[in-house]
N, C-alpha and C positions, 0 to 999 in steps of 0.2 A: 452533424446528424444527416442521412439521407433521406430524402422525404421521398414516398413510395404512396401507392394506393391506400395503405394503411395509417397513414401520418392522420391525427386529430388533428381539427385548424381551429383555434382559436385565438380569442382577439378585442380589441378596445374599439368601440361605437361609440361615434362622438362626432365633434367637428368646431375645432381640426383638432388633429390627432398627433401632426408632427412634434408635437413638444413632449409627448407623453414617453414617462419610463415606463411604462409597464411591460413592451415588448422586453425588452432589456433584462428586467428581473423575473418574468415568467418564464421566458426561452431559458436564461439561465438553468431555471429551477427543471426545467424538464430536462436538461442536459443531466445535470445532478442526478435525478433521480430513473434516467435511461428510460424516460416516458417518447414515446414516439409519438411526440406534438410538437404542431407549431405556432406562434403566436404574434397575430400581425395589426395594424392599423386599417381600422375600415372606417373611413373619413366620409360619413355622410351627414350632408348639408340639410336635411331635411327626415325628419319621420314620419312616413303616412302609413296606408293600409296594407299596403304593399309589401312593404317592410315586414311584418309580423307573419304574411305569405311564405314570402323568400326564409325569412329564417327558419318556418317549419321546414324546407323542404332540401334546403341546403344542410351539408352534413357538417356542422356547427356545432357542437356540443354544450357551448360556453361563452359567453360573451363579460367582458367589464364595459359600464356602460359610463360615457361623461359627458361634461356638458355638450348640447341642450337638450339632450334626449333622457333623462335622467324620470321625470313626469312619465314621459309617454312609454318607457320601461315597465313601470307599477300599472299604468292604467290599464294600459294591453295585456299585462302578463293573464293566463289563466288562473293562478295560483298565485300571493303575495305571501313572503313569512309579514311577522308582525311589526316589524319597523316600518317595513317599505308602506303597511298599512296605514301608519302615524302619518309617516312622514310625507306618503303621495310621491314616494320616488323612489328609485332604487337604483344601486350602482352594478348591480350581477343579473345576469340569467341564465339561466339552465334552460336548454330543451333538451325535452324527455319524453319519447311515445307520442311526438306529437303535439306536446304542450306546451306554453313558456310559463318556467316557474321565475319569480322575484325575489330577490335579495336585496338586504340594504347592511354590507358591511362596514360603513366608515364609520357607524356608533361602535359596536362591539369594538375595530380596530382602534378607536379612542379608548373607550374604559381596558381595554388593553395594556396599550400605551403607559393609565396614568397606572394602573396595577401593578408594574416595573418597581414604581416607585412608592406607589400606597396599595398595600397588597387588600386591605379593607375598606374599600370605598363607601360601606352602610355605615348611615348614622354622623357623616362625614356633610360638610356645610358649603356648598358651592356657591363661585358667583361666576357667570357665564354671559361674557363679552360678545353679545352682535347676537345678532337672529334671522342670518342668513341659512342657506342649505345644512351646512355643517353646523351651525348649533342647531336645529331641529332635529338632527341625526342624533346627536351628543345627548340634549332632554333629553328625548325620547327615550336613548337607550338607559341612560340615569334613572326613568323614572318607571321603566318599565323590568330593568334589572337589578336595580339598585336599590336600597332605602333611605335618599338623602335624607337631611332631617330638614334641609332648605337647599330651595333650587331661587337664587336672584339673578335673575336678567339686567343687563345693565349693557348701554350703546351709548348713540349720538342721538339717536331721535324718540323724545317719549310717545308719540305717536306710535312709534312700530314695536317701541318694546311692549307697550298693550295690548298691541294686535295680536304678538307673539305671546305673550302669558294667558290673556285670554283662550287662543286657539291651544294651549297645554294642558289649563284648566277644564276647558272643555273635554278632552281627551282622557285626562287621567283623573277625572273628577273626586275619586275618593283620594287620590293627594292633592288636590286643590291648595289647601291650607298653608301646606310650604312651599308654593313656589310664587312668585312675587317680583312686580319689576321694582327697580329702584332708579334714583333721578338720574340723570345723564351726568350730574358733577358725581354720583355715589354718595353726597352729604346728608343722606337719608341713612346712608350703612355704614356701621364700623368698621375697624379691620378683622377687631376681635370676635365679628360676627362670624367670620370666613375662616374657610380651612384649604380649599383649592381653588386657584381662578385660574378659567380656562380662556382663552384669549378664541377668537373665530373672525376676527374681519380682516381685509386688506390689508389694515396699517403694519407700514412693518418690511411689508414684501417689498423684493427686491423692484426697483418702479414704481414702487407706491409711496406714500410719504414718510418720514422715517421719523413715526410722531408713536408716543405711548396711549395707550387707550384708555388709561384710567389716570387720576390724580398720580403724581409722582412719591409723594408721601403714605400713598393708601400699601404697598406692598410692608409686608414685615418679614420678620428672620421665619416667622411659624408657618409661614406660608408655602404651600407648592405652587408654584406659575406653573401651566401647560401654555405654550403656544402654538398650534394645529401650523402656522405660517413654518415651511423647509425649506426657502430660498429667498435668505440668506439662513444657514441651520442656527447660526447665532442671530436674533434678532436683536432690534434694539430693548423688546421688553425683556427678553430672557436676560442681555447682559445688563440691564436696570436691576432687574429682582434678584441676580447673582452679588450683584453689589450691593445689595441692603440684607442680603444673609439669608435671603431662600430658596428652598428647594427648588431647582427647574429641570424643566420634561420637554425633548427638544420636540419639533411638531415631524420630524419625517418616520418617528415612531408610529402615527398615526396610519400616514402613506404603507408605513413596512409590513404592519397587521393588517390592514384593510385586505392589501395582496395576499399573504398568508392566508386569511381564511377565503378568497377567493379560489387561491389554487386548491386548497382540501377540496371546496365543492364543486371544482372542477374535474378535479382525482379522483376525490377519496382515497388521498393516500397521505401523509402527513407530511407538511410543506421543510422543505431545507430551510429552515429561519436565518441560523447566520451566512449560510452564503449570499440569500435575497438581500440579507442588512449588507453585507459585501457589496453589493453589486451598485445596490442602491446610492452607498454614500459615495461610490466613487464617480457615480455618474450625479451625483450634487456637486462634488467636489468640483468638477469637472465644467459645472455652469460657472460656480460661486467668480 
């Protein structure tokens, strides 16, 4: 592509940024689709006032935003959709006229992901593993999109999974009712209470401990495992729950739709899906 006065620039806000694919699957996608953009790493170590200055004024269209700036995204923005609301964060912005609008795609790019494979998520029984960024994104979007009929939290510490059902309940107050933590062993929940467990912490990833998050006996054949973890794309829990005969949903689906609906609102144009899945797994492969 040649970049000329008319080239879009856009890009992933973060820090650091060198590990990140997104350059990789968005350039792609604007190759694809003969968009005269480009899409680069802006590695900054710090967010202040300044920052939300500059990016009115710089002709920036679009930004993906990651860690540790992800907070200060939502707060700043002038405008939030309704996750980045929930959640106090957001991973997209738009400027527009002036303004910085918020996104928060990595829910939608989860219920995404598990709709692949459960095309009707209402009415469907989750139990949702850690209560970090990305399961607040997941609730959220679960309970703001969806009609679970139970949302159970379940981790390492009862302490935080309180904090975290609390801070849900509080938010979605009239689903209050079903969403609920449960003990750090799960010997509070059956299996046959559950219909999809989505997996959200560490464990798993490549560097991290290569431990399952839940009892080894709690998966069944009736079961979907999601695990959001794409490095290694086979985790230990997906190849556990593949061996006890259930359904699984690898977690770089999450990664693939996240970008996808980033590029739409980047364009407005409709994103190249299997080439970005192209691009994507090859450059996983490529870590693995």
């Amino acid at each position: 592509m040649q970049i000329d006065g008319h080239t879009r620039v856009f890009g992933i806000l973060g820090h650091p940024t060198g590990h990140s694919l997104s350059p990789r699957i968005h350039n792609a996608a604007f190759a694809a689709r003969k968009i005269n953009a480009v899409y680069v790493p802006f590695d900054v170590p710090r967010a202040g006032a300044g920052l939300k200055r500059a990016l009115r004024e710089l002709p920036v269209p679009g930004l993906s935003v990651t860690i540790p700036h992800k907070a200060w995204a939502a707060k700043h923005a002038d405008e939030r959709d309704a996750l980045s609301e929930c959640c106090g964060a957001a991973n997209t912005l738009i400027m527009r006229d002036g303004l910085m609008y918020a996104h928060n795609t990595d829910g939608a790019g989860a219920l995404r992901a598990l709709k692949q494979h459960v095309p009707d998520l209402r009415g469907r029984r989750f139990l949702l593993l850690g209560y970090g960024g990305s399961a607040t994104a997941i609730a959220h979007s679960l309970l703001l999109d969806e009609n679970p009929a139970m949302l159970a939290v379940g981790g390492r510490s009862a302490t935080k999974i309180t904090k975290f059902v609390k801070a849900l309940k509080e938010r979605h107050g009239r689903k209050a009712t079903l969403i609920h933590g449960a003990r750090p062993d799960l010997a509070d929940l059956e299996p046959e209470q559950v219909d999809i467990i989505i997996h959200t912490t560490p464990l798993g990833m490549k560097g991290a401990p290569q431990e399952l998050p839940l009892p080894e006996d709690f998966i069944q054949k009736f079961h979907h495992v999601f695990d959001i973890v794409y490095n290694p794309m086979r985790t230990v829990l997906l190849s556990h729950a593949a061996s006890r005969g259930a359904q699984t949903i690898p977690g770089y689906l999450m990664l693939l739709y996240q970008a996808v609906i980033q590029f739409e609102l980047f364009t407005g144009e409709a994103a190249p899906e299997n080439l970005m899945e192209k691009e994507l797994l090859a450059a996983l492969r490529k870590r693995s």
